[in-house]
N, CA, C and O atoms as CSV, one atom per row, in Angstrom:
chain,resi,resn,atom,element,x,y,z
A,1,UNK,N,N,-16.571,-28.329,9.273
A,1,UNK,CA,C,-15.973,-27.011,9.163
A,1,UNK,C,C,-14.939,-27.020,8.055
A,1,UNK,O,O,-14.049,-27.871,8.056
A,2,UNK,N,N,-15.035,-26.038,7.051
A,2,UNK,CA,C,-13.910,-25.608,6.042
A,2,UNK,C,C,-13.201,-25.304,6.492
A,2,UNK,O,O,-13.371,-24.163,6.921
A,3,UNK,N,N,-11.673,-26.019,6.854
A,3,UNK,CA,C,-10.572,-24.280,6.811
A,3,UNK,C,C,-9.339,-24.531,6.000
A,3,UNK,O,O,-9.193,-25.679,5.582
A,4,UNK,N,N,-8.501,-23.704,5.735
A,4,UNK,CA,C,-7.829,-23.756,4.716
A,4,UNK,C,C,-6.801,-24.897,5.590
A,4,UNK,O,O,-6.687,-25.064,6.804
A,5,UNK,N,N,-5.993,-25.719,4.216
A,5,UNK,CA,C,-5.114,-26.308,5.122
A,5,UNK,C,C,-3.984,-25.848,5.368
A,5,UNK,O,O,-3.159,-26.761,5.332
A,6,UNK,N,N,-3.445,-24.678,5.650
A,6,UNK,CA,C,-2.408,-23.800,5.750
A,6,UNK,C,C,-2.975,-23.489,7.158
A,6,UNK,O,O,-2.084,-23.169,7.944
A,7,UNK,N,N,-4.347,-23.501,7.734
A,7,UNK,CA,C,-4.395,-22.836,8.816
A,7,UNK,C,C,-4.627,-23.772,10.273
A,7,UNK,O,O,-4.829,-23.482,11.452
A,8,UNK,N,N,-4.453,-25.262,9.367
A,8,UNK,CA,C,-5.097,-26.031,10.053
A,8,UNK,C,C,-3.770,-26.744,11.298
A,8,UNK,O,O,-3.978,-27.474,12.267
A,9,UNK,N,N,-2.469,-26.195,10.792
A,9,UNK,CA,C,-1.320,-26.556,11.293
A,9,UNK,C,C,-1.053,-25.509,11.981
A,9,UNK,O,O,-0.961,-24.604,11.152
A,10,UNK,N,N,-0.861,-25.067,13.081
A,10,UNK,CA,C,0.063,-23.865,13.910
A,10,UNK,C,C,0.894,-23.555,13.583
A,10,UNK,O,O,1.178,-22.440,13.144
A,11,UNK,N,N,1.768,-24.812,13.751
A,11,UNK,CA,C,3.333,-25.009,14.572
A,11,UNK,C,C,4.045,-26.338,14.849
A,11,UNK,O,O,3.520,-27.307,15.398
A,12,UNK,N,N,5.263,-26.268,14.417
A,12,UNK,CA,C,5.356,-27.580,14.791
A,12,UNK,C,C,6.212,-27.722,16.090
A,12,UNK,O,O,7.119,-26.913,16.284
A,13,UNK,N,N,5.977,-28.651,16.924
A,13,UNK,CA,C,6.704,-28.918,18.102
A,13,UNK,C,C,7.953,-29.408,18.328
A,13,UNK,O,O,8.211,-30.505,17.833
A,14,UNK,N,N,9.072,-28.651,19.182
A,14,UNK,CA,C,10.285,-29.402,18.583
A,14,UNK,C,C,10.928,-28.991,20.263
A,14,UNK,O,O,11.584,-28.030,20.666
A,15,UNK,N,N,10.528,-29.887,20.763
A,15,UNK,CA,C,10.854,-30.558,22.415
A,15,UNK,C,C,12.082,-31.639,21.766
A,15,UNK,O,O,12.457,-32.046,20.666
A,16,UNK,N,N,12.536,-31.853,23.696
A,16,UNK,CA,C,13.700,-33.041,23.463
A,16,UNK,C,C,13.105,-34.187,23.331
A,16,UNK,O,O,13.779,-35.155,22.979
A,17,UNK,N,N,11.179,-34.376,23.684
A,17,UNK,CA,C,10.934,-35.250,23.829
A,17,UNK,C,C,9.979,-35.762,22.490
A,17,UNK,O,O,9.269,-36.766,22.440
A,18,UNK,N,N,10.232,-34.610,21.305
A,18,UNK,CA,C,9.559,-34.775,20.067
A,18,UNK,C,C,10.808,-35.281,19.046
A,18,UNK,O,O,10.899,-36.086,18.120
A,19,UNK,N,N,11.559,-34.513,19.621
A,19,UNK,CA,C,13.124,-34.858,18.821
A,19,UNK,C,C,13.788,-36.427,18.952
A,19,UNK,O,O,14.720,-37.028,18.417
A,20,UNK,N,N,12.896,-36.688,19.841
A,20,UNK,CA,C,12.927,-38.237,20.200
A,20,UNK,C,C,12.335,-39.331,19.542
A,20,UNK,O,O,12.858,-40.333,19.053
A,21,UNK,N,N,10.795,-38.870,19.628
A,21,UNK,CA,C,10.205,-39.425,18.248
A,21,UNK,C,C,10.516,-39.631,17.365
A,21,UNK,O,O,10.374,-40.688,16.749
A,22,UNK,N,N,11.172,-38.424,16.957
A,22,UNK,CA,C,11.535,-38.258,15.671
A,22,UNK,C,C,12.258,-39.100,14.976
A,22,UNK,O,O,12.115,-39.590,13.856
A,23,UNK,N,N,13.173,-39.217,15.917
A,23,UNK,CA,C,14.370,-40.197,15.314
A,23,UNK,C,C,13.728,-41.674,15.258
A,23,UNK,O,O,13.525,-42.361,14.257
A,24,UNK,N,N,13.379,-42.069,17.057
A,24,UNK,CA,C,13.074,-43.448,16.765
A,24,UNK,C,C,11.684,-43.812,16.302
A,24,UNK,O,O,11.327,-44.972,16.099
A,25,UNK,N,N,11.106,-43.001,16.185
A,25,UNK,CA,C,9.620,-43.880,15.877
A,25,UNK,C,C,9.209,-43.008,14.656
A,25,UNK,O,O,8.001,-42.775,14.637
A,26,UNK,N,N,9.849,-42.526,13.738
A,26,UNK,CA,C,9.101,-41.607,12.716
A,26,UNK,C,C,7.987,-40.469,12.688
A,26,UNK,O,O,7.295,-40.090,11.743
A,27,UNK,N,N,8.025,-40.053,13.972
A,27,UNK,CA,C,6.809,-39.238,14.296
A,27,UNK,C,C,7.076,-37.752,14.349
A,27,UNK,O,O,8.170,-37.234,14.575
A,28,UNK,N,N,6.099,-37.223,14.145
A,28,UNK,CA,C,6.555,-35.296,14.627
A,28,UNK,C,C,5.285,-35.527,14.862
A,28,UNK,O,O,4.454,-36.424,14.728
A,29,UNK,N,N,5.435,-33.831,15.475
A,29,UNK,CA,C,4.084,-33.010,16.237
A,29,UNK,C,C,3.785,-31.933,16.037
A,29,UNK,O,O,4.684,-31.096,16.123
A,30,UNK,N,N,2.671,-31.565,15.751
A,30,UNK,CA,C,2.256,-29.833,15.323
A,30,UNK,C,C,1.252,-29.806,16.495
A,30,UNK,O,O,0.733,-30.747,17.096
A,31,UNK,N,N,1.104,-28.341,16.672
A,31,UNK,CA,C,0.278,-27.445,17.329
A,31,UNK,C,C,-0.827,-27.240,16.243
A,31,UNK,O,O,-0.692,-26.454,15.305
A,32,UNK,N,N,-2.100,-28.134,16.482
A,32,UNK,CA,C,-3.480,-27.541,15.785
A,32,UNK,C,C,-4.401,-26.662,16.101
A,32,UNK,O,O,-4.817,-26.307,17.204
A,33,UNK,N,N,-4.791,-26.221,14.632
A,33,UNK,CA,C,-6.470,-25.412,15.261
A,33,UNK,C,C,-7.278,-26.109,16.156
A,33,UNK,O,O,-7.538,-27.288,15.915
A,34,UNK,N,N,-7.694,-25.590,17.103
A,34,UNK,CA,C,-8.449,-26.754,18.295
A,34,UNK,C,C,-10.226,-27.377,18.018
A,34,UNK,O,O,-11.071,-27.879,18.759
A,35,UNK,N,N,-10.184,-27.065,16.772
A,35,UNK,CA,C,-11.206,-27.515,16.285
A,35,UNK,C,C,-11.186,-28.762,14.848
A,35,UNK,O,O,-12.107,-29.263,14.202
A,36,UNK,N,N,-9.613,-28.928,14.774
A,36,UNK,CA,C,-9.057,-29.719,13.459
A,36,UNK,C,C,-9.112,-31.196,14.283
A,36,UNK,O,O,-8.769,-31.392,15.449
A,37,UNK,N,N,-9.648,-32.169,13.317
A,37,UNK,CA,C,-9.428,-33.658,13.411
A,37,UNK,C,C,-8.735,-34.398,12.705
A,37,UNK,O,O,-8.604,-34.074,11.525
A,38,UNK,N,N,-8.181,-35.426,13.121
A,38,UNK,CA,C,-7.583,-36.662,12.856
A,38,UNK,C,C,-7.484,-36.247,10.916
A,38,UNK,O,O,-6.516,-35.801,10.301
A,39,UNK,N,N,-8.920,-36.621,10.372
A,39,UNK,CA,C,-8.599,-36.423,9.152
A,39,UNK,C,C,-8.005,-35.076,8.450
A,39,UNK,O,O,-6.964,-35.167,7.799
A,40,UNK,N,N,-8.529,-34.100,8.556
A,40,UNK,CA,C,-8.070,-32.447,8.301
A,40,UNK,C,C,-6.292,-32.741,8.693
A,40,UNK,O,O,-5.433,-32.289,7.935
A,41,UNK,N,N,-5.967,-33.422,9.765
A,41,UNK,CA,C,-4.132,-33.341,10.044
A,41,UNK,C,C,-3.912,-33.672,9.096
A,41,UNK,O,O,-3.581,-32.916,8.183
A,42,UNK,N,N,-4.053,-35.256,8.971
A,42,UNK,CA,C,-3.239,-36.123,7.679
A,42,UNK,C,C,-3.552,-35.245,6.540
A,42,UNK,O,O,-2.586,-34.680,6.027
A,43,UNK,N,N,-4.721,-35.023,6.047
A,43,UNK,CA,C,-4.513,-34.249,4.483
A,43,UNK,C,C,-3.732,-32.684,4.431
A,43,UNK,O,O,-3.175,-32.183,3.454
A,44,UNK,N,N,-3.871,-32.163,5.658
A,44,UNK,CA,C,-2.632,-31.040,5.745
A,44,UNK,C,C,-1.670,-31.129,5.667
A,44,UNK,O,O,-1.034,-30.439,4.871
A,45,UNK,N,N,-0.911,-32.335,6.738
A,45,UNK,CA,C,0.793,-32.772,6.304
A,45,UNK,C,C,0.800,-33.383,5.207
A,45,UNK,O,O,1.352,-32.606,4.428
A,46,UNK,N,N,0.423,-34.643,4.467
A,46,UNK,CA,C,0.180,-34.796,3.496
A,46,UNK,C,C,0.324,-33.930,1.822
A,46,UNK,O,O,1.035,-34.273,0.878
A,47,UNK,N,N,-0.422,-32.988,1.892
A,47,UNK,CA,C,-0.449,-32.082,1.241
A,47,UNK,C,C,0.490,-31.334,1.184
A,47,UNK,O,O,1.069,-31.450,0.104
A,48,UNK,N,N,1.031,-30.437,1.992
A,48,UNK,CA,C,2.172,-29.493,2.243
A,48,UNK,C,C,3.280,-30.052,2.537
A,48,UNK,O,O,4.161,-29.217,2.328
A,49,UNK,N,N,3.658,-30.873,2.854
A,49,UNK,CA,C,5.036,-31.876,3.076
A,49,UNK,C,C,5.064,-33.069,2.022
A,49,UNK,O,O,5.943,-33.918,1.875
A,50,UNK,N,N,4.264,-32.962,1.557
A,50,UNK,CA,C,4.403,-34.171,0.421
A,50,UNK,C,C,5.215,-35.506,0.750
A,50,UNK,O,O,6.233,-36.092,0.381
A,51,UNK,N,N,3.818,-35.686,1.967
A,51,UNK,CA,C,5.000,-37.146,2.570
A,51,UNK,C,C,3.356,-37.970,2.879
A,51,UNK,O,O,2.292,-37.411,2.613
A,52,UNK,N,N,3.458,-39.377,3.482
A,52,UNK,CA,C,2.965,-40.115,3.177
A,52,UNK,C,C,2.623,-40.644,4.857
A,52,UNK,O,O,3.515,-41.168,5.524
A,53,UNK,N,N,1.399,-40.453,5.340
A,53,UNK,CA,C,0.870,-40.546,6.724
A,53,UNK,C,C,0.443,-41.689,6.656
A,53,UNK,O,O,-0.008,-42.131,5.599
A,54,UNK,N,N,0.512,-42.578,8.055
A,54,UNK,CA,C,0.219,-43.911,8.404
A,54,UNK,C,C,-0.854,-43.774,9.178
A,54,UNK,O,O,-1.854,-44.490,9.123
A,55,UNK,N,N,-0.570,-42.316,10.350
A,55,UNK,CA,C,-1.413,-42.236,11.369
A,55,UNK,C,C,-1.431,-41.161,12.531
A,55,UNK,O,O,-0.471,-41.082,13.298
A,56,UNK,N,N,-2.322,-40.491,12.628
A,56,UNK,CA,C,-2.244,-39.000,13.293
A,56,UNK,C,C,-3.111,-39.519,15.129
A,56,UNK,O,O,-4.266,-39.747,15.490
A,57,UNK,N,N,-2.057,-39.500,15.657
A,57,UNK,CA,C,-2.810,-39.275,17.594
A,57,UNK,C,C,-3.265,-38.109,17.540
A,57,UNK,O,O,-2.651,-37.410,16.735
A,58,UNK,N,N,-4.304,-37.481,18.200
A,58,UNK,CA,C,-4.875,-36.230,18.914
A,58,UNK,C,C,-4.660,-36.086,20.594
A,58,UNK,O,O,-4.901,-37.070,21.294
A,59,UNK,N,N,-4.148,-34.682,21.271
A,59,UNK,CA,C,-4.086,-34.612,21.953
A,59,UNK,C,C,-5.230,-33.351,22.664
A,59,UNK,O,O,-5.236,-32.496,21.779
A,60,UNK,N,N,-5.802,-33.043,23.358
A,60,UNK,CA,C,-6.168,-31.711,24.131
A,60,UNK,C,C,-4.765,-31.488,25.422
A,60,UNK,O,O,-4.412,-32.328,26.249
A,61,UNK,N,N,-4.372,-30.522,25.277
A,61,UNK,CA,C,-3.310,-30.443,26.137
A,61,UNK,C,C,-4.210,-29.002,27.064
A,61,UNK,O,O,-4.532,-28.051,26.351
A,62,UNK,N,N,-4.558,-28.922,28.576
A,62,UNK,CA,C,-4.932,-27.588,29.167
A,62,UNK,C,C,-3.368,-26.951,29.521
A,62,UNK,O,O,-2.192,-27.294,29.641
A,63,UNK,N,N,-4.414,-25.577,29.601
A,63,UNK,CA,C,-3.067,-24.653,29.593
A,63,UNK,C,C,-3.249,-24.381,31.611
A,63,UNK,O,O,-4.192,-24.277,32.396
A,64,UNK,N,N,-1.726,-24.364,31.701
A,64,UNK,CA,C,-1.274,-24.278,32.877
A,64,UNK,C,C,-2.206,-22.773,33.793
A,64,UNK,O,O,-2.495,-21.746,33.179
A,65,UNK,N,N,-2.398,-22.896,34.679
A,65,UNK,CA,C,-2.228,-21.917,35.947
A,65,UNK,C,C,-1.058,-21.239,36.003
A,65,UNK,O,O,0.021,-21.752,36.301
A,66,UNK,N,N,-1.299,-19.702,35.628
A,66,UNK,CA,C,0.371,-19.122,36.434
A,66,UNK,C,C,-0.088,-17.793,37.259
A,66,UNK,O,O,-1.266,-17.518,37.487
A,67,UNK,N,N,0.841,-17.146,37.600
A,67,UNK,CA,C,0.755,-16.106,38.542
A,67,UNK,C,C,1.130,-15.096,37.845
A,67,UNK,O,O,2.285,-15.092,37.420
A,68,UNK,N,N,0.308,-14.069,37.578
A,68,UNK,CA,C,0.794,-12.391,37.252
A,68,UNK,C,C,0.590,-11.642,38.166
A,68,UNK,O,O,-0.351,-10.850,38.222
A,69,UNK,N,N,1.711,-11.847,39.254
A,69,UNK,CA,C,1.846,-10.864,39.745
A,69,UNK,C,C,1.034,-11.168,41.185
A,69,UNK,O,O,1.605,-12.046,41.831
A,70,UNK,N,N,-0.055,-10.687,41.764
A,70,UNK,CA,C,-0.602,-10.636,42.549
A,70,UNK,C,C,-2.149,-11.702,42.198
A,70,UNK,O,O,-2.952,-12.175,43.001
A,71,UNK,N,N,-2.110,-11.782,40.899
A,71,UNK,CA,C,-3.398,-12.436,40.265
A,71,UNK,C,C,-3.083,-13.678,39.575
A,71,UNK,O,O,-2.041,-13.911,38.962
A,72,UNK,N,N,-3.766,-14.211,39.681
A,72,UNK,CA,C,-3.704,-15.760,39.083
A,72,UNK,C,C,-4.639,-15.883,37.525
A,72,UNK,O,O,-5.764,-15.454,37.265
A,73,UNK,N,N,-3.694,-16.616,36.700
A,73,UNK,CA,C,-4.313,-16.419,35.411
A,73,UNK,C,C,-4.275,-17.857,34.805
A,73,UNK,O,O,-4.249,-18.915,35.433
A,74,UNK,N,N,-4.278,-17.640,33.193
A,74,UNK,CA,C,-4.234,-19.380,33.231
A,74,UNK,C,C,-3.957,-18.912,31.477
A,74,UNK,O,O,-4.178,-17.890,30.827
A,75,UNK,N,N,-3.456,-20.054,31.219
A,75,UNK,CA,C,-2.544,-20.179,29.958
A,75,UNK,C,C,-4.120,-20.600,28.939
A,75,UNK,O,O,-5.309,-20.683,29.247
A,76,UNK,N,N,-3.580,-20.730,28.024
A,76,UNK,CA,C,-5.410,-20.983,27.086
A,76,UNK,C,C,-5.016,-22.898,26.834
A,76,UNK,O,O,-3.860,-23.320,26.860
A,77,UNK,N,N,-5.998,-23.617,26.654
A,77,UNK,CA,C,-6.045,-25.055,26.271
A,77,UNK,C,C,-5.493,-25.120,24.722
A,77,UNK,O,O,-6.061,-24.533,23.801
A,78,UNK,N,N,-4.842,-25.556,24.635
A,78,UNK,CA,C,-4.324,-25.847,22.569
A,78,UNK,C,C,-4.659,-27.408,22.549
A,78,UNK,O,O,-5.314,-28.017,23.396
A,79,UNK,N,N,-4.036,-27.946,21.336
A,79,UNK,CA,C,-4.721,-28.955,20.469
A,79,UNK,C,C,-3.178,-29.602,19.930
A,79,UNK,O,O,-2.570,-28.978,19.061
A,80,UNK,N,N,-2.673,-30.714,20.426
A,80,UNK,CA,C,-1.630,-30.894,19.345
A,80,UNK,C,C,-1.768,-32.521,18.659
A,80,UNK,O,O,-2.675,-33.292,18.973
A,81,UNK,N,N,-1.065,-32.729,18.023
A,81,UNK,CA,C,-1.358,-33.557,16.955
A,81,UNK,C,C,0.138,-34.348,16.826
A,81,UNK,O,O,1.167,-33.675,16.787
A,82,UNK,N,N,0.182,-35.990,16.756
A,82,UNK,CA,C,1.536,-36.578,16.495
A,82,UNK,C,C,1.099,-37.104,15.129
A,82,UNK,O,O,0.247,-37.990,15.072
A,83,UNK,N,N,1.462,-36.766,14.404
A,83,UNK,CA,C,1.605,-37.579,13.429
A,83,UNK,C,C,2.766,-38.664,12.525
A,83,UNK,O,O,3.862,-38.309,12.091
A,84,UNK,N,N,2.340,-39.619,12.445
A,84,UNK,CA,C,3.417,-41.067,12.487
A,84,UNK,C,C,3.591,-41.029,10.845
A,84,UNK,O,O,2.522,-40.915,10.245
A,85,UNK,N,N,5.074,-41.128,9.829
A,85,UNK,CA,C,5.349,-40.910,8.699
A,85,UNK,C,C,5.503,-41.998,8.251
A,85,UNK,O,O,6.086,-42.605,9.149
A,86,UNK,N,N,5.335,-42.775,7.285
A,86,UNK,CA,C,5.360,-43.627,6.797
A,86,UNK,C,C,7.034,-43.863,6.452
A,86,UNK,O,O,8.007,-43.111,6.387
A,87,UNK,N,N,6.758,-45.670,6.229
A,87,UNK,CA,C,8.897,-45.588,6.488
A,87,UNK,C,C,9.540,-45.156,5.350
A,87,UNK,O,O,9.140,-45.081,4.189
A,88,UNK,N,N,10.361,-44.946,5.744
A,88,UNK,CA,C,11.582,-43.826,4.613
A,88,UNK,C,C,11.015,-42.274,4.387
A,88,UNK,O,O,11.575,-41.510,3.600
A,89,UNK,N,N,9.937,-41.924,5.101
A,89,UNK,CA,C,9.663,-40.627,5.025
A,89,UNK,C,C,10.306,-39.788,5.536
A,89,UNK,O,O,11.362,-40.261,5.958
A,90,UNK,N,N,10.172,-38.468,5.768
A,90,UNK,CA,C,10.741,-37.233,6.503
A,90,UNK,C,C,10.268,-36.260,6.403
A,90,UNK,O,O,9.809,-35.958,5.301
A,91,UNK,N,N,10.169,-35.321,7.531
A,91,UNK,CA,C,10.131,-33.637,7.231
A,91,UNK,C,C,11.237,-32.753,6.724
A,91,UNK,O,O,11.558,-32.200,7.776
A,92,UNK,N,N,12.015,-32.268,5.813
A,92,UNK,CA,C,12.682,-31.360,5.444
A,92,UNK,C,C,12.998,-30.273,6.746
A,92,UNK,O,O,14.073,-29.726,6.991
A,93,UNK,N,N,11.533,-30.131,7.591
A,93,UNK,CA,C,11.495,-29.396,8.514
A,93,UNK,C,C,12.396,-29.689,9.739
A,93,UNK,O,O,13.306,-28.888,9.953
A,94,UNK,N,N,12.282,-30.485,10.359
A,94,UNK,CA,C,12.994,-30.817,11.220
A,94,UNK,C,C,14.664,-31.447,10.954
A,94,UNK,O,O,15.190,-32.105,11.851
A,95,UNK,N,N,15.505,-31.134,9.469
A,95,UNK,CA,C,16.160,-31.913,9.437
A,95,UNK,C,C,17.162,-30.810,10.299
A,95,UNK,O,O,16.947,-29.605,10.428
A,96,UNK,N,N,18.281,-31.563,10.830
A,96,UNK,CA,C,19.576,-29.961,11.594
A,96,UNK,C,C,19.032,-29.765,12.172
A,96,UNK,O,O,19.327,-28.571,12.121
A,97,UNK,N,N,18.021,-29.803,13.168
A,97,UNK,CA,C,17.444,-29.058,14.504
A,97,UNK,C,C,17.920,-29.599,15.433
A,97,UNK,O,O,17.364,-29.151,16.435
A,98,UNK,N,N,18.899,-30.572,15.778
A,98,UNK,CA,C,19.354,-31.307,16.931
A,98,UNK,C,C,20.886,-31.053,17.025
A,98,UNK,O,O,21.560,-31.212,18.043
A,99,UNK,N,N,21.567,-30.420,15.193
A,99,UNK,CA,C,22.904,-30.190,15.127
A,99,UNK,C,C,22.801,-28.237,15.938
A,99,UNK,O,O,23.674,-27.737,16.648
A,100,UNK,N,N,21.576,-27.607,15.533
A,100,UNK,CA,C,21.864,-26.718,15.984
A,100,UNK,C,C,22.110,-25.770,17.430
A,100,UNK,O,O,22.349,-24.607,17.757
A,101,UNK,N,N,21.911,-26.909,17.943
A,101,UNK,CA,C,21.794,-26.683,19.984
A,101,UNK,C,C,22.857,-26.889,20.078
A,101,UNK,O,O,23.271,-25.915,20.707
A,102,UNK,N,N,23.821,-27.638,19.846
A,102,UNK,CA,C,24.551,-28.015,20.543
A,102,UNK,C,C,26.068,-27.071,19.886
A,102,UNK,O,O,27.224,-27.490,19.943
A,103,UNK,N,N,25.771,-26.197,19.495
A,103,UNK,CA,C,27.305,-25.297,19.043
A,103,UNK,C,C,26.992,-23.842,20.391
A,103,UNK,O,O,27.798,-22.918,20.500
């Protein structure tokens, strides 16, 4: 499948428990198209972050069960992606996201 690599990234994930990664193990996480693989990640971050990938995990994450109301519904399945930065790398993206919670 073609897709652009602008479309192939969601979102990126920025939990306490990504912000964790982040620091100690060089890693972040995006929200993928649920049809994007291993290779399509790396040449997307790669490309658009102009940083230097070691190694992309894949996840299927299902979407939760919730309640509207009287009816039971269910959240949709997404796709996320860790990808591990090579050392001395970084996202620009995530830099100040940990100074800004706490004011």
């Amino acid at each position: 499948m073609n897709m652009n690599l602008a479309d192939i990234l969601l979102r990126p994930l920025v939990t306490e428990k990504t912000m964790g990664l982040r620091e100690t193990h060089n890693q972040v996480a995006f929200e993928v198209h649920p049809s994007a693989n291993k290779i399509q990640v790396r040449r997307a971050v790669e490309s658009l972050f102009e940083v230097k990938v070691t190694g992309v995990r894949m996840l299927n994450v299902e979407g939760k069960q919730k309640r509207f109301g009287a009816r039971l519904g269910r959240r949709k399945d997404w796709k996320k992606a860790i990808v591990h930065l090579a050392e001395g790398q970084s996202l620009d993206l995530f830099e100040g996201m940990a100074e800004e919670g706490g004011e």
